[in-house]
C-alpha positions in Angstrom: -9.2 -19.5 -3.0 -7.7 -15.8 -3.8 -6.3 -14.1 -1.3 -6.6 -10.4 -0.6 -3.7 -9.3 -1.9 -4.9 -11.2 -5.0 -8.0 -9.8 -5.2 -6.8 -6.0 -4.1 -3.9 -6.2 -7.3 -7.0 -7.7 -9.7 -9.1 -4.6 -8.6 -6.5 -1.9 -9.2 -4.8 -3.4 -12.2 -8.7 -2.5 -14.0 -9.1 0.8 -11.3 -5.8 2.2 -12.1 -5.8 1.1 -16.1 -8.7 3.8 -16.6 -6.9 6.7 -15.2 -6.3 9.0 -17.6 -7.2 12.3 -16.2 -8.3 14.6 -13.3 -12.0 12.8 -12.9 -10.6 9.5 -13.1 -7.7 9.9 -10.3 -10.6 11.4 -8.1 -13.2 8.7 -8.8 -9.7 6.1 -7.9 -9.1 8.2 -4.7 -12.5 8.0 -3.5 -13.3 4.4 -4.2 -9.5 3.3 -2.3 -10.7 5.7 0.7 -14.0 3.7 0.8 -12.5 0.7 0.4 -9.5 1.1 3.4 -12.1 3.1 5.8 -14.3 -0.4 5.5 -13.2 -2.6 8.2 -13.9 -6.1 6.3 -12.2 -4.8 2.9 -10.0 -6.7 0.8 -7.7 -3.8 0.9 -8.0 -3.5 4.9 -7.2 -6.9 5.2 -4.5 -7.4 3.0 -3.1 -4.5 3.9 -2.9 -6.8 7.7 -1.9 -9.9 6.0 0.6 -11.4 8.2 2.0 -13.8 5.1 5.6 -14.3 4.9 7.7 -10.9 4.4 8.8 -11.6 1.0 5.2 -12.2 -0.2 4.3 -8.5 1.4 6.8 -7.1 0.4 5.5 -8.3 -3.6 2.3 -7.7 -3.3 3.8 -3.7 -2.1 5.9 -3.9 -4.8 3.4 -4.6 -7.5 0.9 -2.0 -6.0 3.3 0.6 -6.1 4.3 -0.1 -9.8 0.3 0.1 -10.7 0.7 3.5 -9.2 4.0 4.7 -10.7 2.3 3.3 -14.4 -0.7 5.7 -13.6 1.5 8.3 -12.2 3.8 8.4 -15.3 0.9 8.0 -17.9 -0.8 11.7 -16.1 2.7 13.4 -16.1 2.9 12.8 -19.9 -0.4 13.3 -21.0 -0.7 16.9 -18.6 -4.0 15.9 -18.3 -4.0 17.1 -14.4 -3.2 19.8 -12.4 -4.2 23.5 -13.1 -3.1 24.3 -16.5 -3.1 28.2 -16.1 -0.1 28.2 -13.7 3.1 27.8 -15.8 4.9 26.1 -12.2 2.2 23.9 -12.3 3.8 22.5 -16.1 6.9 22.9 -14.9 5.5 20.4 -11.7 4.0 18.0 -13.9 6.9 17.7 -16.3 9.7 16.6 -13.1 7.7 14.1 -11.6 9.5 10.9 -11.0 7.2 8.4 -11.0 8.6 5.7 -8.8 9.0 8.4 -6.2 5.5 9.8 -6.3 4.1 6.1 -6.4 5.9 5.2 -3.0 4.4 7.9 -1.8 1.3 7.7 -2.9 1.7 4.1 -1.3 3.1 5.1 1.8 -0.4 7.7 2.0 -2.4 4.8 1.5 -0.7 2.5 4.3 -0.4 5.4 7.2 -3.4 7.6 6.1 -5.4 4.4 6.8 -3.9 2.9 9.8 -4.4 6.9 11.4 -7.9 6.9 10.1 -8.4 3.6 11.7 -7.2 4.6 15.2 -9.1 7.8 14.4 -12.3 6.6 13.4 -12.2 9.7 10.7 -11.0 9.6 7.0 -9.3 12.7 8.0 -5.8 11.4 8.1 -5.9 9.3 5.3 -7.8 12.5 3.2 -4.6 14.7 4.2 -1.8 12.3 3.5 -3.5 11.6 -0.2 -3.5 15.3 -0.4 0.0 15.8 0.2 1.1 13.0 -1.9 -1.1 14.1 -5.0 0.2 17.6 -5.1 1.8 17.2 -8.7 -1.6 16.9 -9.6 -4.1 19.1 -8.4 -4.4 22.2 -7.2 -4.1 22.7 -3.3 -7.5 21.9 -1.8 -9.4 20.3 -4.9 -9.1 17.1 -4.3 -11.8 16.1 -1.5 -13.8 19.0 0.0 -13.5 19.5 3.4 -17.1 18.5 4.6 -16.2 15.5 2.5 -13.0 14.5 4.6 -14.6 13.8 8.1 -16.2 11.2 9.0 -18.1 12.4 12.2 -19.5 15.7 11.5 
């Protein structure tokens, strides 16, 4: 039987694989906000796991190089972010990779443990925002209608 860490590295291995520009890393965002603001989700529950600390702290690791792979292929290609800025470039062009994919981790894990308490993807909406700066411009990423869950 697969366990959800299994299953949550199959699904982002293929998720993350097709990201290749601004649409893509929004339709990734939205389906991984679905997914950790549904209570029975692989990604929920693997993200609770309470397997051994080495095996967590794998499954982590290999999540956050998915990322990093993803993050580094959009900082080469300049395929995000608003191109009319030159700072913007300048953005894209020293963004470490590793870095930005903890990040981008560490959003996912506390944006969705707040959201949980919270009952509201607001928490987990602003922590993504913050941690996909390099590439987007402020407030594009999820409208704000878009970010609670109770209006």
């Amino acid at each position: 039987m697969r366990t959800h860490i299994a299953e949550v590295l199959a699904r982002e291995s293929v998720a993350l694989a097709v990201v290749t520009d601004s649409a893509e890393l929004a339709r990734w965002r939205r389906q991984v906000v679905e997914e950790l603001m549904t209570p029975t989700s692989p990604y929920v529950l693997a993200l609770r796991e309470t397997c051994d600390a080495r095996a967590r702290a794998d499954f982590l690791d290999q999540w956050r190089e998915l990322i990093a792979e993803t993050v580094d292929r959009l900082a080469r290609s300049g395929a995000v972010g608003d191109r009319s800025h030159a700072a913007d470039q300048t953005r894209r062009a020293d963004v470490d990779a590793q870095k930005t994919a903890v990040l981008i981790l560490a959003a996912l894990q506390g944006g969705s443990a707040l959201s949980r308490i919270a009952r509201d993807s607001g928490p987990l909406n602003t922590a993504l925002d913050l941690a996909l700066v390099p590439f987007a411009a402020a407030g594009r990423n999820v409208p704000d209608e878009k970010r609670r869950t109770d209006t």
